[in-house]
Structures are given as C-alpha cells and as structure tokens.
LOROFI-495624 format. One line per field, with one value per residue (C-alpha): residue number from 1; residue in three letters; chain; y negated, x negated, z negated. Coordinates in Angstrom, 2 decimals. Layout:
! LOROFI-495624
nr = [NUM/...]
rest = [ala/...]
kette = [A/...]
yy = [Y/...]
xx = [X/...]
zz = [Z/...]
END
This chain:
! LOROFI-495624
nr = [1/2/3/4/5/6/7/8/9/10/11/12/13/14/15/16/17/18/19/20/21/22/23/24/25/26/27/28/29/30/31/32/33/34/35/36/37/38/39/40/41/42/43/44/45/46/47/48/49/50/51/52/53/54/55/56/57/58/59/60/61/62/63/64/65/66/67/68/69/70/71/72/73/74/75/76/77/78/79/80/81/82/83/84/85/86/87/88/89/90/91/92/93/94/95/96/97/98/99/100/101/102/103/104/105/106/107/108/109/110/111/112/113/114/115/116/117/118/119/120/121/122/123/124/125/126/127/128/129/130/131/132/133/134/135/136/137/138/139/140/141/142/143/144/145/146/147/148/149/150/151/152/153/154/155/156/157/158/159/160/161/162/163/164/165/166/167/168/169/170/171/172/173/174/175/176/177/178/179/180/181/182/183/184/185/186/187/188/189/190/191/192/193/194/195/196/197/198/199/200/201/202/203/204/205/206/207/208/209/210/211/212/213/214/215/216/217/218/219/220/221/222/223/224/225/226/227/228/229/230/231/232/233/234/235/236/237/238/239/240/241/242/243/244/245/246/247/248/249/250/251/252/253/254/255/256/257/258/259/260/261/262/263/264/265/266/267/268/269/270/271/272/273/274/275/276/277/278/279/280/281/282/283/284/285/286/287/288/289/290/291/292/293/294/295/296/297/298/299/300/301/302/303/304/305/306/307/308/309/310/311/312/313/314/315/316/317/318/319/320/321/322/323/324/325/326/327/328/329/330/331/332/333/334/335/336/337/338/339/340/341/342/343/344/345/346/347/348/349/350/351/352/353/354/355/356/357/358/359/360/361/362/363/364/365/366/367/368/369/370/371/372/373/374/375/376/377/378/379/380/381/382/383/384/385/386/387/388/389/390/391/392/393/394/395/396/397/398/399/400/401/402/403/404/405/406/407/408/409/410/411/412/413/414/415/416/417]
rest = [unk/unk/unk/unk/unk/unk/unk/unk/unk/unk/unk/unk/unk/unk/unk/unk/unk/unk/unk/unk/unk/unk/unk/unk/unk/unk/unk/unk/unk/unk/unk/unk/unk/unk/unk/unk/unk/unk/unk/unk/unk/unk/unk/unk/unk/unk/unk/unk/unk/unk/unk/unk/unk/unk/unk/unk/unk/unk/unk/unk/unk/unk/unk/unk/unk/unk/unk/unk/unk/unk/unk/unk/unk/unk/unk/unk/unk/unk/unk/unk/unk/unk/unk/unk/unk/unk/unk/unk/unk/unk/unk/unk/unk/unk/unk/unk/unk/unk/unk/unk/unk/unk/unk/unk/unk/unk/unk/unk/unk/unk/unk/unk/unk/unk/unk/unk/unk/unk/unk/unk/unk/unk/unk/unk/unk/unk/unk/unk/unk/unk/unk/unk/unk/unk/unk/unk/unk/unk/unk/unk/unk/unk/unk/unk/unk/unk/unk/unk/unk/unk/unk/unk/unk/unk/unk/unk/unk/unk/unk/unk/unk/unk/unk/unk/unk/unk/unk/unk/unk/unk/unk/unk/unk/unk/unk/unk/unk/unk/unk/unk/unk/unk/unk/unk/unk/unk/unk/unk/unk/unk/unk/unk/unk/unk/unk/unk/unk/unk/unk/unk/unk/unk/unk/unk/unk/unk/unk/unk/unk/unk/unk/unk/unk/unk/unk/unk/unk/unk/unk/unk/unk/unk/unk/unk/unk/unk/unk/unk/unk/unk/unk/unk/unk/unk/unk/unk/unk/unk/unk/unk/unk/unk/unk/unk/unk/unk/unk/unk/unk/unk/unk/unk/unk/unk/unk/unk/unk/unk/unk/unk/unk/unk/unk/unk/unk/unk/unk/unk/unk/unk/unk/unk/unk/unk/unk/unk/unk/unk/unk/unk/unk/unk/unk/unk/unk/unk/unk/unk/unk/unk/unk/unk/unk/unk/unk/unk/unk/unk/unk/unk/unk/unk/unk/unk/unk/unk/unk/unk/unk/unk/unk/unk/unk/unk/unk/unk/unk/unk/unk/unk/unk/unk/unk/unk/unk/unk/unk/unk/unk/unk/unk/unk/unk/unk/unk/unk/unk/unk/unk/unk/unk/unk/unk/unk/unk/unk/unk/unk/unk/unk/unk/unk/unk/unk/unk/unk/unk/unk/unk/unk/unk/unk/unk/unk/unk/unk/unk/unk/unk/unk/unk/unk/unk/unk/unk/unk/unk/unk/unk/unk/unk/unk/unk/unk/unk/unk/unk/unk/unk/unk/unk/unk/unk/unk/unk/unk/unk/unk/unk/unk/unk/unk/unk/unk/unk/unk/unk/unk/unk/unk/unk/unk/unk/unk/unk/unk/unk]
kette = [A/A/A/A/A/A/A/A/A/A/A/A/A/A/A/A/A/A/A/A/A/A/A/A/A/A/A/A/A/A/A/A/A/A/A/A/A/A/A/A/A/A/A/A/A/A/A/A/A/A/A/A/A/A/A/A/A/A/A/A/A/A/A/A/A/A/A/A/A/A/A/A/A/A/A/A/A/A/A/A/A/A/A/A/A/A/A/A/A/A/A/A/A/A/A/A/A/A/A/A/A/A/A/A/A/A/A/A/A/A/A/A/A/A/A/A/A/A/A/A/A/A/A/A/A/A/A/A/A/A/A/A/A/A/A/A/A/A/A/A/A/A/A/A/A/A/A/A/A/A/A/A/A/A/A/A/A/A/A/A/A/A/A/A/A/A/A/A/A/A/A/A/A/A/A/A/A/A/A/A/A/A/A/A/A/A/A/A/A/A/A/A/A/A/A/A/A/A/A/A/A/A/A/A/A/A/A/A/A/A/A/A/A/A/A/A/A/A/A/A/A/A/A/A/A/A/A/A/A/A/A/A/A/A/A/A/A/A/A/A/A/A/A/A/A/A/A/A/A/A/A/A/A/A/A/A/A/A/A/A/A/A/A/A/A/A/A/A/A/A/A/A/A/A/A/A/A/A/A/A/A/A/A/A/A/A/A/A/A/A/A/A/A/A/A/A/A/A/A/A/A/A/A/A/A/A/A/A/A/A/A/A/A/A/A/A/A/A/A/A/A/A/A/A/A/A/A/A/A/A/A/A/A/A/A/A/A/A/A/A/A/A/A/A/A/A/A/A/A/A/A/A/A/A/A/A/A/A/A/A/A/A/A/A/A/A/A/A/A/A/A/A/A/A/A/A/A/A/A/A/A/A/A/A/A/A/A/A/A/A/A/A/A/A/A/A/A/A/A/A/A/A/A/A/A/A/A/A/A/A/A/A/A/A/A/A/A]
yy = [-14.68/-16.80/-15.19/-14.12/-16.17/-14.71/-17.81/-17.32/-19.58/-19.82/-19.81/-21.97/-20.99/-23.98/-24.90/-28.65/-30.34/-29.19/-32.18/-32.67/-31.71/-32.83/-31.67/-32.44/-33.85/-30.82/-31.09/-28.76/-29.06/-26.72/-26.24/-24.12/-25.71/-21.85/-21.49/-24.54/-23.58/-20.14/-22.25/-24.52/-22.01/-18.78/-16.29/-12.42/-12.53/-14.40/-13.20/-15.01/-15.52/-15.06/-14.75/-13.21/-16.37/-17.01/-12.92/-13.93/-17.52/-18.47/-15.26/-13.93/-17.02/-17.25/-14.08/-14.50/-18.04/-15.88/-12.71/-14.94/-17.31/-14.96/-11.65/-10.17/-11.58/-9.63/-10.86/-9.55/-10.75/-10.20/-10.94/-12.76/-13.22/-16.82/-17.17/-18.40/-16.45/-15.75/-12.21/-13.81/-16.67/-13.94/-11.16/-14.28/-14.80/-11.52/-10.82/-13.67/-12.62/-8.92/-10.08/-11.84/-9.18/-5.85/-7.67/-7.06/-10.83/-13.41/-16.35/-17.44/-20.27/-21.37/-23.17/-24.45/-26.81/-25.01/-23.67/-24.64/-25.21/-23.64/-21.84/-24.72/-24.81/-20.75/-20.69/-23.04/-21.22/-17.68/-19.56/-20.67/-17.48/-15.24/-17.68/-17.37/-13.48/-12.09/-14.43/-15.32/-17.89/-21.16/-22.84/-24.80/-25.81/-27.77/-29.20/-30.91/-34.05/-34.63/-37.66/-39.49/-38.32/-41.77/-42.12/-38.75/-37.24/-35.67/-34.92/-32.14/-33.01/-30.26/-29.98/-27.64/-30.56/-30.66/-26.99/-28.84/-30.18/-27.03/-25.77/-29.21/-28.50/-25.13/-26.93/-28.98/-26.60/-24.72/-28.14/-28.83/-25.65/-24.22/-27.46/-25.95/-28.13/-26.02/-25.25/-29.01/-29.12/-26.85/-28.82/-32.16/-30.01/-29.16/-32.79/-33.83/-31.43/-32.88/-36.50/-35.73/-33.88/-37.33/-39.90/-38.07/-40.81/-43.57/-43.48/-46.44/-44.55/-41.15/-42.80/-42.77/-38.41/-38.78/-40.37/-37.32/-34.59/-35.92/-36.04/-32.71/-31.71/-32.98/-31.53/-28.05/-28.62/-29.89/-26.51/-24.45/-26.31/-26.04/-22.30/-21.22/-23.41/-26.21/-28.68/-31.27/-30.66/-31.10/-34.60/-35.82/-34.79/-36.17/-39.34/-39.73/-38.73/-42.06/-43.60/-40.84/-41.50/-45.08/-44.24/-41.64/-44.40/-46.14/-42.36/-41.54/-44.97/-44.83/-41.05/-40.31/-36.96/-37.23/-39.18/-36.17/-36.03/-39.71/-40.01/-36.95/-38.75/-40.46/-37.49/-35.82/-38.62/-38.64/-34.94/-35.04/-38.06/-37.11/-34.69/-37.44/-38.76/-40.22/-38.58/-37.68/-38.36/-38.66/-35.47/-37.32/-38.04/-34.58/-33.01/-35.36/-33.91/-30.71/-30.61/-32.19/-29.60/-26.84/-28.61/-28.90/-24.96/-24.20/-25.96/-24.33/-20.90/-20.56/-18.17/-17.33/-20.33/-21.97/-18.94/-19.05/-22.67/-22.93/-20.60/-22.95/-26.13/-24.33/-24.05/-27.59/-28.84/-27.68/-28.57/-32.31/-32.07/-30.52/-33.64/-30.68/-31.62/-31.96/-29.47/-27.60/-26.70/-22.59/-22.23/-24.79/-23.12/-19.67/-20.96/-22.39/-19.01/-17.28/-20.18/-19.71/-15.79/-15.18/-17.41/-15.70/-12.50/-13.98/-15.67/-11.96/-10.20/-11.92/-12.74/-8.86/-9.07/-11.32/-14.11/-17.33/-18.47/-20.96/-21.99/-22.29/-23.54/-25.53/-26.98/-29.59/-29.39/-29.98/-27.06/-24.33/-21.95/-22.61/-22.72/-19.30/-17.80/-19.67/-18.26/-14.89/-14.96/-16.83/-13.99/-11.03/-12.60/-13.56/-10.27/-8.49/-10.46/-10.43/-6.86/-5.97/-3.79/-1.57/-1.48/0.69/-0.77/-3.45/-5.79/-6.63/-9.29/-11.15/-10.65/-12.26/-15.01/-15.71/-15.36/-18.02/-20.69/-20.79/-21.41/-23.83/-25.84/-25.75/-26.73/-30.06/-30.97/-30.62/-33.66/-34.95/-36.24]
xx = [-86.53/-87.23/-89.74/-87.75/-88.64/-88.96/-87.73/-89.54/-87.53/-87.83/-84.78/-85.08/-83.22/-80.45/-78.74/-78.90/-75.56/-74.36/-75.22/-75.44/-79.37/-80.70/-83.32/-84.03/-81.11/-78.87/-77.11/-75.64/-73.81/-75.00/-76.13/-78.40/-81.42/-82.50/-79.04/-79.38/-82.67/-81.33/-78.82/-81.38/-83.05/-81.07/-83.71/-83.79/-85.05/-84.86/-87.03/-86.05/-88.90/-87.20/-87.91/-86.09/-83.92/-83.21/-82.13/-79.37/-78.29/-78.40/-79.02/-75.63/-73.93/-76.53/-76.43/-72.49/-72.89/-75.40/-73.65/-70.51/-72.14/-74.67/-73.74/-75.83/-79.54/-81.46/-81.89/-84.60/-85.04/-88.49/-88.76/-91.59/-93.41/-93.46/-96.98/-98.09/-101.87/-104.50/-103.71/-99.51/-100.66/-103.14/-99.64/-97.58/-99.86/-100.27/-95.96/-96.09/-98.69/-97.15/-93.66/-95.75/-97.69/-94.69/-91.77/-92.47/-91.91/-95.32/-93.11/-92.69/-90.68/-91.19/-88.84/-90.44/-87.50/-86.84/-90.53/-90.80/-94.71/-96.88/-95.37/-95.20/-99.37/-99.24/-97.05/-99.44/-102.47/-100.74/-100.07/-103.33/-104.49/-102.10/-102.85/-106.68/-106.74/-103.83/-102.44/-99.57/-97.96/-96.67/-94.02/-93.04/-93.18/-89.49/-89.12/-85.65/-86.14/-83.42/-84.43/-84.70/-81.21/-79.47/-75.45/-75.11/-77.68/-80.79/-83.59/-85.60/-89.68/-92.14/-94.71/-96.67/-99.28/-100.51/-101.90/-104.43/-106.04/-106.96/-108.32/-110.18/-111.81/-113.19/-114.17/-116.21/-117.67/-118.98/-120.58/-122.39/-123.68/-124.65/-124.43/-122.30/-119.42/-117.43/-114.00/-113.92/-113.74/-111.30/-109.31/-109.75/-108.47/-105.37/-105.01/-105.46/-102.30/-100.09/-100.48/-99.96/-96.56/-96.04/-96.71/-95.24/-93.17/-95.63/-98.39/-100.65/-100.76/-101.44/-104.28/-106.57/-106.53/-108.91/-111.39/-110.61/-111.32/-114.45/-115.89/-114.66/-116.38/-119.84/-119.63/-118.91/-121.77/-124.35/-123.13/-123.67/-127.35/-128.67/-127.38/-129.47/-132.55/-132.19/-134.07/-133.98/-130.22/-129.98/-132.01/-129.71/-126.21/-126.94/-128.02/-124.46/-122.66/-122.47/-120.89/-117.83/-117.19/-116.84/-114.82/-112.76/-111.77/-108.32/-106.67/-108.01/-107.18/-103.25/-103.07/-102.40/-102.71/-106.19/-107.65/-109.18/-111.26/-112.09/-113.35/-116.21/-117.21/-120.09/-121.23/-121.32/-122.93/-125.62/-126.08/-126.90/-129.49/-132.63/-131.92/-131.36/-133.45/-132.67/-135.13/-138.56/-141.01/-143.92/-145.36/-145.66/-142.03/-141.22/-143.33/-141.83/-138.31/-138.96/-140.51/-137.14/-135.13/-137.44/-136.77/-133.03/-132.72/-134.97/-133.03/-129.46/-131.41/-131.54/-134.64/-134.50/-134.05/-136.70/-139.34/-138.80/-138.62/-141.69/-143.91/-143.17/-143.54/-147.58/-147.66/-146.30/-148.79/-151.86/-151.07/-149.99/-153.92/-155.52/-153.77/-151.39/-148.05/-145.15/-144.32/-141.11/-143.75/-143.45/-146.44/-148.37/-147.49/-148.40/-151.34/-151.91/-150.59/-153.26/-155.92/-154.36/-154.35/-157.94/-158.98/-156.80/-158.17/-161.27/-160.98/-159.89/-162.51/-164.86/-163.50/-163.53/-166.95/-168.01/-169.47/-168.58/-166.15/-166.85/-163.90/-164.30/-160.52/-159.05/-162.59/-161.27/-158.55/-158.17/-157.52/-158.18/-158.28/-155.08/-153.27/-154.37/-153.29/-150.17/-149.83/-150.42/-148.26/-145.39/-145.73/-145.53/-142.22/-141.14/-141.50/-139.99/-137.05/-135.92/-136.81/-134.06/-137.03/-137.06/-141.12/-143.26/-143.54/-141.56/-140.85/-137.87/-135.64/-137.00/-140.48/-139.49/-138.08/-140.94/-143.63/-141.57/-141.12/-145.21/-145.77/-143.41/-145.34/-148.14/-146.95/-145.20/-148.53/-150.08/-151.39/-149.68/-152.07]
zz = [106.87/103.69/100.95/97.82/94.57/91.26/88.97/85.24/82.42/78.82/76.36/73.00/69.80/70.73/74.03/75.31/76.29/79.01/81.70/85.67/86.91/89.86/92.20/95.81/96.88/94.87/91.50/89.49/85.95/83.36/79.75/80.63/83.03/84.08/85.39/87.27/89.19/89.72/91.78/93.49/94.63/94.88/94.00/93.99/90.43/87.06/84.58/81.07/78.23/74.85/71.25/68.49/67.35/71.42/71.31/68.58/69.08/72.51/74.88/74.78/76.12/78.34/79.61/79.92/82.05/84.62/85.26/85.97/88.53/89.94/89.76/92.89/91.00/88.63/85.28/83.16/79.75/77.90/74.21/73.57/70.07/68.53/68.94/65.49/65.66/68.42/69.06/69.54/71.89/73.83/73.64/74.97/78.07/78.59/78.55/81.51/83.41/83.38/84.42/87.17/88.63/87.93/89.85/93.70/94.51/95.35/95.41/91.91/90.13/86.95/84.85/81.71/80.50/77.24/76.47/73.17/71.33/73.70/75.98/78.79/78.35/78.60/81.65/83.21/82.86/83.80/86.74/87.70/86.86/88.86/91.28/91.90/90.54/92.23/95.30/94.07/95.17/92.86/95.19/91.74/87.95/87.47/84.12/83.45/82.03/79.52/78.10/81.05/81.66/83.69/84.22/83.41/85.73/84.75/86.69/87.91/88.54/89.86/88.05/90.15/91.60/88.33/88.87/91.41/87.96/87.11/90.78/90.68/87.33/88.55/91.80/89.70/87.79/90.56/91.96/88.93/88.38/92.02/93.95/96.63/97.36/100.05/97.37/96.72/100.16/100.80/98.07/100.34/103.08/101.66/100.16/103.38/104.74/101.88/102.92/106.27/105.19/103.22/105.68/108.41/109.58/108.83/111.56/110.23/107.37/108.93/110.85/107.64/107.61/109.68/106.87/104.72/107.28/108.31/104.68/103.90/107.21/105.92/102.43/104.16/106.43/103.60/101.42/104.44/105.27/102.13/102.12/105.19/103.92/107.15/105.13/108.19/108.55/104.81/104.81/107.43/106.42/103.32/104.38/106.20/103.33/101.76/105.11/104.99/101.31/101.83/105.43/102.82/99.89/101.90/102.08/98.52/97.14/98.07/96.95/93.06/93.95/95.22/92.41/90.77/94.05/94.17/90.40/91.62/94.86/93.09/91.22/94.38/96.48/93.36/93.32/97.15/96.74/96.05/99.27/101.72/104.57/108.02/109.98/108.30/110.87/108.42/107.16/103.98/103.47/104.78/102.52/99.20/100.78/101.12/97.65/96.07/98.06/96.30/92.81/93.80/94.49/91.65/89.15/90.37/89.70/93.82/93.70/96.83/98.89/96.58/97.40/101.02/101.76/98.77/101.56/104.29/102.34/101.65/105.76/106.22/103.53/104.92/108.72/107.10/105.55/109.25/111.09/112.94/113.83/114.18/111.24/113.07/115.89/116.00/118.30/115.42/112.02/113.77/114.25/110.83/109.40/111.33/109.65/106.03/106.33/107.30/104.43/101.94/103.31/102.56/99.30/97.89/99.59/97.87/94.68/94.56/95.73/92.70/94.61/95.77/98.46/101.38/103.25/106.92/108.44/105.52/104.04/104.22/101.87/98.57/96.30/98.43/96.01/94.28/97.57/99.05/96.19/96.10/99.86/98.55/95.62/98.15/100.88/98.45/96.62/99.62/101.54/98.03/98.21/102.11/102.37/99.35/97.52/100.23/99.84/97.34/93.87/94.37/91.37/88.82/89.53/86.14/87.23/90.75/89.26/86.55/89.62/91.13/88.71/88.19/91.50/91.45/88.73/90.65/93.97/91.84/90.84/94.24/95.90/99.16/102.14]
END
C-alpha cells in the first residue's frame, strides 16, 4: 500500500486563467495549479499557505473548486503573514515547517506555483530542513510553468533535484572543514541509483555506473583510513584516487545532475595530495608522509589522530636514525620503545638529579633531548586521551590540545635521516 502524501500549496491574492496542466503523462484543466496536483497525485492531505488578501479574494472560490472535486481529502488552510521583516520571514518558515512536522504524513508534496516573493525560497529550505532534521521525505517540488504555457498546455517541472544543491553544499562544507568525504559519497551513491533509473534501457550507457561506484568506494575508504590513523592505507588510496576520478568523468560528464559533484572532484583530488604515496619503502619518504598526515589532522583540529599517530611518527623516527626497519615491524618498534623508554627514564632521572645526561641507545641521534621529552609529553597525552580521563589528575581538553600543537612545532622542525 502506497505512502499517503501531504501536498503543501500556496494561494496568491489573484487566480491565473484557468488552463490545461500537465505532469507525467496526466493533465488536468484548472485555475487553480494546487487543485491540479491534488489530482496528480491524490493525496490524504492539502495543506494551503495563505495570507490575508488570499483569505478574501481568492480562498473562497478556491475552497469551493476543492470540496466539489475532492470531497474525501483534508484541506487545511494556514494564514500566513506577508513576510515584510525578519521576525515575518522567520514566523513564515516556522508556519511551514509546523504544518510539516503536526500532519501524521512523511511523504510531502509541495506545490510552489503561486508562492509569491519569498515563499518559493522558504518552502525550499523548510524542505531541506525537515528533510535532514526530521526524515521526511520530499517525493517533489512541482512548479507550473505558466509562461511556458504551449497550444494551450502548461507544464508541470519538479523541482525537487534542485534540493540536492543544498545536500551538496553541506557535503562540501563538511569536506573542507573535517576532510572526511563519506556524505559526498553517499551523494555519488544515490547519483549513481538515479542514472541507473535513467538509463535503464540504455546498457552502453549503464556500463559507465560502474566508474561512479568505484570512486565513491575509494572516497569512503580514504574517510574511513584516515579515521582509524592507517597512514599506509591512507598513502595508497590516495594515490589511486586520481585514476577513479578520471575513470568517473564519462558518467559525470553526460549527467547535469551530477555536475555539482564533478566541479569538487579537483578540490577533493587536491585536498587528498599531499597524503598520497604508492608504496613508501624509504623510511625517509615514510617519515615526510607521515609528517603531512600529522599536519593534515592537525590542521582539521583532529587532536587525537594527530597525538597518536605524532607518538608513532617519534618511534618510526628514531628506528629510521638506528638503521631498524621496516617501520610496521611490531617485534622492532617494541624494541625501540624499550630503547626510547629507558633513556627517557634516564634523561628525567637525572635532570632531577642536576647533572648531565649521556645517552647510551640513541647516541647517536640528533636531538636526543628534545625527542625524549617529546616521547614523554606524546605518551602522557596520548594515554590521557585513549583512556577518556579515567586516570588521576588528568588534564582539560584545552590543555590537551595546547600540549599538542607544541609538540607539533617541534616535530615539523625535526630533521629527517
């Protein structure tokens, strides 16, 4: 059994002519365009936006038009203010977003044909908003074009694609600030279903999904990389990224729709950058890597993945200096944890002490100093943070995060073998 739509129209101050819509293959004459997508559709509800003038003037014939031809769905009018200050615009939204959310329908309609100033912008963004906030679902936005009006006929367009802009935009936003790419993803994803809906009958060009999927497959796994701190995974993913955009561009290139997605692939591809590697078999290169991964999380304000992968860059750093390898060797950094922690043991013992300190495993390092207490500094954030301040004393979030960016600063000036 279908879902039953709530359809939400606006009614101006004057009627248009009375002429023949049309809309997916259905026509209906009316006046009135609310009446005809109340017939399109057949919905349980119609919820009609009106302001004082609409009340007088046009309402009442209205009203008499609906009750004749559909006298089994609810009509509920809501005046509406005419929106000439803030707090009116911010009353307006707030009248659409409540008719929204107090009928008990999640399948909504809205006609916007006779919105007059603002109100088509308004029903747009109580839209989006219900949307994301509330799960309610936007099966349409039909605006009857009048003026394009041919032979009598005018035409019906959904709008509702359109509503992608705005789920792009915050997409985006999320990018730029956090670098995490997985809801522009998800937006590939479903651009991906569409075109398959619209090529259904054209194989050759159903064949180039297949482009699409696989790139929003390697964003997802990048996001989800850099998440967990795989800083190997990371280097290679986004070394391959390039080679999906480009194997992405023919689906991308014959979609309007997915142009929004197609005019970010370079700021993504240029985000991801500085990240990429094929396979960093030098220490040297992993160690450069690493360090841009560090900067990457650091400058997206992710403290945490910059802390722990900062601690393990120090291990990696001194093993590159020792001539240990390879760096992802468990049995190896144990051991060079074991080297690092006796010094640092060390180092504080006798800088307590007041007298000098001698390394004996990492003499022949430079900066010794600086990096055992680097490793100290690393290991107490680092133990603060992953054991939730479950510990005695432990520190402030701001203090964390201030304790962090100076070693940061220090580990960018830090020499590589």
């Amino acid at each position: 059994m279908p879902e039953p739509f709530h359809v939400l129209a606006f009614l101006g101050a004057r009627k248009l002519e009375e002429t023949t819509y049309a809309w997916q293959g259905q026509t209906y004459k009316a006046s009135f365009t609310p009446i005809a997508t109340t017939d399109f559709l057949k919905p349980k509800r119609v919820s009609v936006f009106l302001t004082d003038a609409a009340w007088e003037s046009t309402f009442p014939e209205f009203q008499e038009q609906f009750r004749k031809a559909f006298p089994k769905i609810l009509l509920n009018p809501v005046r509406i203010p005419l929106g000439k200050s803030d707090e009116e615009l911010w009353n307006l939204f707030s009248n659409i977003v409540d008719a929204i959310l107090e009928a008990p329908e999640k399948h909504i309609v809205f006609d916007i044909t006779h919105g007059f100033r603002s109100l088509p912008v308004l029903a747009l963004l109580a839209a989006a908003y219900t949307q994301s906030a509330f799960g309610i679902q936007i099966k349409a936005v039909l605006y009857g074009a009048y003026d394009a009006k041919t032979a009598g006929t005018t035409p019906m367009f959904d709008l509702s694609p359109m509503l992608a802009l705005l789920e792009w935009a915050a997409a985006t936003d999320r990018f730029n600030r956090t670098g995490d790419a997985r809801y522009l993803s998800s937006l590939l994803r479903g651009q991906q279903k569409v075109l398959a809906m619209h090529w259904r009958d054209q194989p050759e060009q159903l064949s180039l999904l297949s482009g699409l999927g696989n790139l929003a497959g390697n964003l997802e796994k990048i996001s989800q990389a850099l998440r967990l701190i795989r800083p190997h995974e990371t280097m290679k993913l986004a070394h391959d990224l390039p080679d999906y955009v480009e194997k992405a561009q023919p689906a991308l290139q014959q979609s309007a729709s997915a142009l929004p997605f197609a005019r970010l692939l370079e700021s993504i591809t240029q985000t991801y950058l500085p990240l990429e590697s094929p396979a960093p078999d030098e220490q040297k290169e992993a160690l450069e890597k690493e360090r841009s991964l560090i900067r990457w999380y650091a400058e997206r304000e992710h403290w945490v993945q910059a802390a722990a992968l900062a601690r393990e860059w120090l291990v990696s750093w001194v093993m590159a200096y020792l001539g240990i390898g390879p760096e992802t060797s468990s049995a190896e950094r144990h051991r060079v944890e074991g080297f690092i922690n006796a010094e640092a043991d060390a180092f504080l013992k006798a800088k307590e002490a007041g007298r000098s300190f001698v390394p004996v495993f990492l003499r022949d390092i430079p900066q010794t100093e600086q990096v055992l207490g680097l490793w100290k500094s690393f290991t107490d954030v680092r133990n603060d943070i992953l054991h939730a301040g479950m510990r005695d004393e432990p520190k402030p979030s701001s203090e964390l995060i201030k304790r962090i960016k100076g070693a940061l600063e220090a580990i960018e000036r830090m020499p590589l073998p």
